[in-house]
N, C-alpha and C positions, 0 to 999 in steps of 0.2 A: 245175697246181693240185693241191693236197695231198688225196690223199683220204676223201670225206665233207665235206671243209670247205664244201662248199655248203649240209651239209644240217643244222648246224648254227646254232646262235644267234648271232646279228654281236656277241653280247658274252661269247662263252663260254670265250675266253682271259681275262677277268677273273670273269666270276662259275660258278666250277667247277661246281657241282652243277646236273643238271636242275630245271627248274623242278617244282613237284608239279603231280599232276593237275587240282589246285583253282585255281592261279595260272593255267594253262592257260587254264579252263573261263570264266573272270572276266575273264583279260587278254586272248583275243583278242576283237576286235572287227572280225574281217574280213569276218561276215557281213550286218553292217551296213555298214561302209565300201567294201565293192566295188563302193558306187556311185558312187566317187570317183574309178576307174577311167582315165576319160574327163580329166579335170582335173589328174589324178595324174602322168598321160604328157605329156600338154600340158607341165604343169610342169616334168617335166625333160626335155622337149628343148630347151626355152628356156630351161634352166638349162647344159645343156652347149653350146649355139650361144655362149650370155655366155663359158663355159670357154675355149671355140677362138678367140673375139673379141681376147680378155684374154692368148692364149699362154695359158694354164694348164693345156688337153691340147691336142695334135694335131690335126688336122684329119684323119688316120685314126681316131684312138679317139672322137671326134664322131662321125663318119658309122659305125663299128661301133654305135655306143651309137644314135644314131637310128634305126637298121635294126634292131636287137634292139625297141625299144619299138616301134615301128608294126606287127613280127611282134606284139609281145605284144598289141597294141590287138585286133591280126583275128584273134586266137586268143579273147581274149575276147566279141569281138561274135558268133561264130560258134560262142561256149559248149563251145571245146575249147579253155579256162585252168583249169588245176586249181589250185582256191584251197586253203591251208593252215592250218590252222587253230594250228598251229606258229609260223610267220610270222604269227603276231599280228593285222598290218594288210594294206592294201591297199601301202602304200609296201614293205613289205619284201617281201609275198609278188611285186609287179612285179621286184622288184630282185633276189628270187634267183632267177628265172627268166630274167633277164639275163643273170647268172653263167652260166646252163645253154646258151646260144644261142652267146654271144659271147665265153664266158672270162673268165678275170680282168678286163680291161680293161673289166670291168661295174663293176669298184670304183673308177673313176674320177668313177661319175656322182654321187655323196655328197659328190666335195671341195666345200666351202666351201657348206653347209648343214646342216640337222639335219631330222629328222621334226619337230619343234617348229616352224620356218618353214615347211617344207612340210605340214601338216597345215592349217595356217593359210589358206595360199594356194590350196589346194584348194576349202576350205569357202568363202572367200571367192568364188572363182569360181562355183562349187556354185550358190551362194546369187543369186547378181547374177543365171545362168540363169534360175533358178526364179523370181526378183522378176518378172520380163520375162512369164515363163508366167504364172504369176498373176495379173496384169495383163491382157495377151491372155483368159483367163476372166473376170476383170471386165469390160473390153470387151463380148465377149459377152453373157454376163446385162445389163450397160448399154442392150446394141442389143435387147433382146427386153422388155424392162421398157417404155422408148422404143414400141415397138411397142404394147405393151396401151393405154397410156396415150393415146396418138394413135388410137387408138378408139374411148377413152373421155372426150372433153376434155369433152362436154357431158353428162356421167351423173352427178348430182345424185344425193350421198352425204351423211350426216352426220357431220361431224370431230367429234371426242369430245376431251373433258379427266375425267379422272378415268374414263373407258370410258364417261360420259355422251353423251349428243348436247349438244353445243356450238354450232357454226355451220353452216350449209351449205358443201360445199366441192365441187369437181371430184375427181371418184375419178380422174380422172388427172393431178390436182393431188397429190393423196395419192401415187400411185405415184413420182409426179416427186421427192418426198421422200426416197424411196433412192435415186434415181439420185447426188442430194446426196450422200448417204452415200456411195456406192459409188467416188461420184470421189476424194472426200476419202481414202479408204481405197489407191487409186492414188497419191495425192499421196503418200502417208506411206511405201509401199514407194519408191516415186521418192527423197522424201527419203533414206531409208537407202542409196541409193548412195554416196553421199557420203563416210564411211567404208568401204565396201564397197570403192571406188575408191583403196584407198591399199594399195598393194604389200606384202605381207608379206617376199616373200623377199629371202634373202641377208642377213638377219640371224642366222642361223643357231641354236645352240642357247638364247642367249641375251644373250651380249655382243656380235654380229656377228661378222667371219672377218677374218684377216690378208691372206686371198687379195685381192688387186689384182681386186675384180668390181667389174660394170659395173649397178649395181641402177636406171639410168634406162634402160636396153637391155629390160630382163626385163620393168621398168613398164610399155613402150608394146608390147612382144612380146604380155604378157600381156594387155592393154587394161585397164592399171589406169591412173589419171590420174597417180600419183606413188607416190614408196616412201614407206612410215612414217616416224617420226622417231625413233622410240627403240625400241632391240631387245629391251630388257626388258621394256617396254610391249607389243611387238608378240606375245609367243609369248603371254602373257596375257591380251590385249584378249580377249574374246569381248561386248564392248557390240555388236558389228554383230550376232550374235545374239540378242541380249535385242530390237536394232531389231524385228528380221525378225521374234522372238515375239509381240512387243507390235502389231506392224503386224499378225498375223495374229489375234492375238486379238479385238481392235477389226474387224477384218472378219467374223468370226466371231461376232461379239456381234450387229452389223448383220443376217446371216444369220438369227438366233435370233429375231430382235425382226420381222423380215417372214412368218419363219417361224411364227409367234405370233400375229401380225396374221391371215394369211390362215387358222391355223388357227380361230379365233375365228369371221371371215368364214363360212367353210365349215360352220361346226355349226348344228345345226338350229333353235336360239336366235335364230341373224343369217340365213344364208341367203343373204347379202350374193355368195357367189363358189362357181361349179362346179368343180370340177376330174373331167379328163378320167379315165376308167376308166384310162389308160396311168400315170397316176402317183397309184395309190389304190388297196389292196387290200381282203380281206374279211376274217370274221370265223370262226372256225372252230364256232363255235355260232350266230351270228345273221346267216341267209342274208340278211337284208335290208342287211346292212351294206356301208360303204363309207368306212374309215378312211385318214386321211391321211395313213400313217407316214411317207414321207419328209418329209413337214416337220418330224415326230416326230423325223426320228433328226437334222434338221439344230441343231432347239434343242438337243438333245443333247450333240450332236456340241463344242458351244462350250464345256462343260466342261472336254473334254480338251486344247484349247488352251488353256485359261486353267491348267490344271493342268504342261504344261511350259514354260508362262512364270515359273510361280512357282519351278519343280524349276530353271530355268535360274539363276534370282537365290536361288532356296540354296541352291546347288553358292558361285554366284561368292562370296558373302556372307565366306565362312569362307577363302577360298583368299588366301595372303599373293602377292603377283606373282612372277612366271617360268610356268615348265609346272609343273602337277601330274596326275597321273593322273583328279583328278577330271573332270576336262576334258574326257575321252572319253566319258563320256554329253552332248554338247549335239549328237555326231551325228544320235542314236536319239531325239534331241525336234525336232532339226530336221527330220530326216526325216516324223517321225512326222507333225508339225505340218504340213509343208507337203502330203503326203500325204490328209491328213483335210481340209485345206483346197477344196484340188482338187476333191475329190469331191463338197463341197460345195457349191462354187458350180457345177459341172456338175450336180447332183443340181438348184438351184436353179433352173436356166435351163431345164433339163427343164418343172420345175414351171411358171413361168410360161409355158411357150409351149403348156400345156394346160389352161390356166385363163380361164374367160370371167367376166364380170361379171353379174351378175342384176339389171340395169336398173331391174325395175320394185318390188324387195325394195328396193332402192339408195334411190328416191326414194320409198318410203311408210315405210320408216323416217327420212329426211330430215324426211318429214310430220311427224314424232311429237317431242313435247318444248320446243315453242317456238322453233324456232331462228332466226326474224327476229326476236329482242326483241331484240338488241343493234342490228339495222339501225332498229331504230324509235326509240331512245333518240339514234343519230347522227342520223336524219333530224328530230329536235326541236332538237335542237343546230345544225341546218346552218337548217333550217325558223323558228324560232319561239323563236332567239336565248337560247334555255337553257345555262347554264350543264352540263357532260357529266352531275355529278352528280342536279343534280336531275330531268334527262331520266330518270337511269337510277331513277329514284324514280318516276317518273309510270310509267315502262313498267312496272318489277317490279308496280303496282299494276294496269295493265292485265294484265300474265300472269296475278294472282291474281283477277282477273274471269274472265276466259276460262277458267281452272282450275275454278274454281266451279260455271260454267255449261257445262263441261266442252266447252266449246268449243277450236276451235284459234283463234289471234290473227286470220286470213284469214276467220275466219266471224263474228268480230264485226261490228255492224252498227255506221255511225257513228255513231249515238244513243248507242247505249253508250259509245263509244269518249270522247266529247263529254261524259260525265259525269267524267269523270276529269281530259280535258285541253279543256276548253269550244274550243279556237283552232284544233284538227282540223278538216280538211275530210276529200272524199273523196278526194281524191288520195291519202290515207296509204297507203290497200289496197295502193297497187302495193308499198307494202315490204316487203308480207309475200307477195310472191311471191319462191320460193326461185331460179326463174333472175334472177330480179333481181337477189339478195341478191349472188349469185354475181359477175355482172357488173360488182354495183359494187367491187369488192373490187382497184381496178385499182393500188393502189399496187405497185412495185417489188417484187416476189417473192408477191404476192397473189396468189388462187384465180380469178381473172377467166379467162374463155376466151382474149381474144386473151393475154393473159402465158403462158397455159399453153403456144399456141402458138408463140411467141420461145422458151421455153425448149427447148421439144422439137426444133424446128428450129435453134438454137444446138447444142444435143449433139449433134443427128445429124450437122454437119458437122466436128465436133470428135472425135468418136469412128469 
């Protein structure tokens, strides 16, 4: 080996002069990508095992080159890899310390790909890890939501439209409402495998390679389902990352809107829900306080996600297809993004598993606002062969009685009731009992106890 040639740029027989300080400080990006590490060695040992398959090296410069990268693996996991900030990335700064182990015969492991493929298949793998972890935390928050809610199947809440009271509902009907969400949010990272599952490598910088390789060896090596189909397309693609943005942003938005919810609940307005001294701090002037930042920082928090889904689609926007340098920031929003995600929904699960319900704030605001007039306009339509509309005319007419004489609908008497609709009896009263309202609500995905109970016990065996 010629000396110094290691310590040199892999392109400095063509472009003569040092790069400047400034190209330096801009182009590398190893402090970011070193956590690609793990994925990076993966990739070319199943890139030189295809090599020795194919005859294209020896089956000694193979097992040199596989014994150099698993030295470099346990130099890195035991944080004695000196990164270079010189070497740009993670693929070059592994590859000249390859040179340093095993000799020339470290410049074997680049025949027949480019960083353009392999940046690619990294992040791809990266990413399908992380979907998987993500998910495992949805799980999680899933089984603890589950939990509050199966304690609360018969805790009479009022559902709101417009932050009104609306109908009566199960507050673990309500809960059960993200759990919707939360799956749906699983489906959408699941969906993104799908792309995810399509091999990048071995198309090399961007036409593919003359090399006689074997790209259905490295697919199922790698645990991707198949290789891509076009290698211009493939150094380009970055749509499985806009997936993954948009899948986290949508989960993220979910986060914001529970987060929202419960802070609401918790102010001294509603009252609706405690949360435990473990996740609530104080006030730095008013000892009486007990503020609910982490939910504070989770609404938050969904900003910055929706901020590098949009930085990802106007990077891609402007870029004509192959590799462009722009490219190199979708590590630092992926990263970033699934990182803030994380903490999220752990931050989240935290929350709900220190949060009780206040039972009896639950159902005396239920009390408030009318909210059997919709069950007494059905029960004239089911009762007393009315047409929906004109029930819902006799009831609004009843509410505005009871308003008047600022009663609630339950404490009118059926005299009253009997001026307005003469063909009442007493039977009506039971509908304006709010576990009633509840009860009857039994249609498919309705607020009724036993549905609440099919669904909770459906996800618990599912998750």
């Amino acid at each position: 080996m010629t000396k110094n040639k290691n310590n040199q740029a892999i392109w400095n027989t063509r472009v003569k002069k040092k790069s400047s300080s400034l190209y330096k400080k801009v182009g590398s990006s190893i402090d970011l990508d070193k956590r690609l590490y793990k994925e990076d060695i993966m990739g070319s040992i199943v890139h030189v095992e295809m090599l020795f398959r194919q005859k294209i090296i020896s089956f000694k410069i193979k097992n040199k080159i596989i014994y150099g990268l698993n030295k470099i693996e346990k130099e890195i996991l035991k944080n004695k890899f000196e990164f270079h900030k010189e070497y740009e990335d993670i693929h070059i700064n592994i590859e000249k310390r390859l040179f340093e182990i095993i000799g020339e015969d470290a410049g074997y492991v680049h025949t027949a790909r480019s960083r353009n493929d392999q940046v690619v298949t990294d992040l791809k793998i990266w990413i399908k890890s992380s979907t998987k972890k993500i998910n495992n935390n949805i799980d999680k928050l899933i089984k603890s939501i589950l939990k509050i809610a199966e304690k609360n199947i018969e805790t009479i809440m009022p559902g709101f439209t417009h932050l009104k009271n609306a109908q009566a509902v199960s507050f673990g009907h309500y809960l059960m409402a993200y759990v919707e969400m939360f799956i749906r949010d699983k489906r959408r990272f699941e969906n993104g495998m799908t792309s995810l599952n399509e091999n990048p490598l071995g198309v090399s910088a961007l036409s593919g390679t003359s090399f006689n390789i074997d790209r259905n060896y490295t697919t199922k090596k790698l645990g991707f389902k198949k290789p891509t189909n076009n290698s211009i397309d493939t150094v380009s693609d970055r749509d499985f990352v806009l997936d993954f943005l948009y899948s986290s942003s949508v989960c993220s938005m979910h986060l914001s809107r529970i987060a929202e919810e419960l802070i609401i609940w918790n102010s001294d307005g509603f009252n609706l829900v405690s949360l435990s001294d473990k996740v609530v701090t104080g006030s730095s002037i008013m000892p009486q306080k007990k503020n609910p930042d982490l939910l504070e920082y989770l609404r938050g928090k969904t900003g910055s996600s929706y901020g590098n889904l949009f930085s990802m689609l106007t990077i891609l926007k402007g870029i004509p297809i192959s590799y462009f340098k722009d490219l190199q920031d979708d590590k630092q929003i992926i990263f970033n993004t699934f990182d803030t995600l994380i903490n999220c929904l752990k931050i989240l699960d935290e929350v709900m598993n220190n949060l009780s319900s206040n039972k009896k704030e639950m159902t005396k605001l239920a009390g408030m606002g009318y909210l059997t007039a919709t069950d007494l306009a059905d029960y004239l339509v089911k009762n007393h062969s009315m047409t929906f509309r004109n029930a819902y005319q006799k009831t609004a007419l009843i509410v505005n009685l009871a308003e008047k004489n600022k009663k609630k609908l339950e404490e009118l008497d059926i005299t009253e009731l009997q001026k307005i609709e003469p063909k009442l009896t007493k039977d009506v009263i039971k509908v304006f009992n709010l576990k009633n309202s509840i009860k009857s609500k039994k249609s498919y995905g309705g607020t009724s106890f036993d549905n609440i109970k099919k669904m909770i016990l459906k996800y618990k065996k599912q998750i």
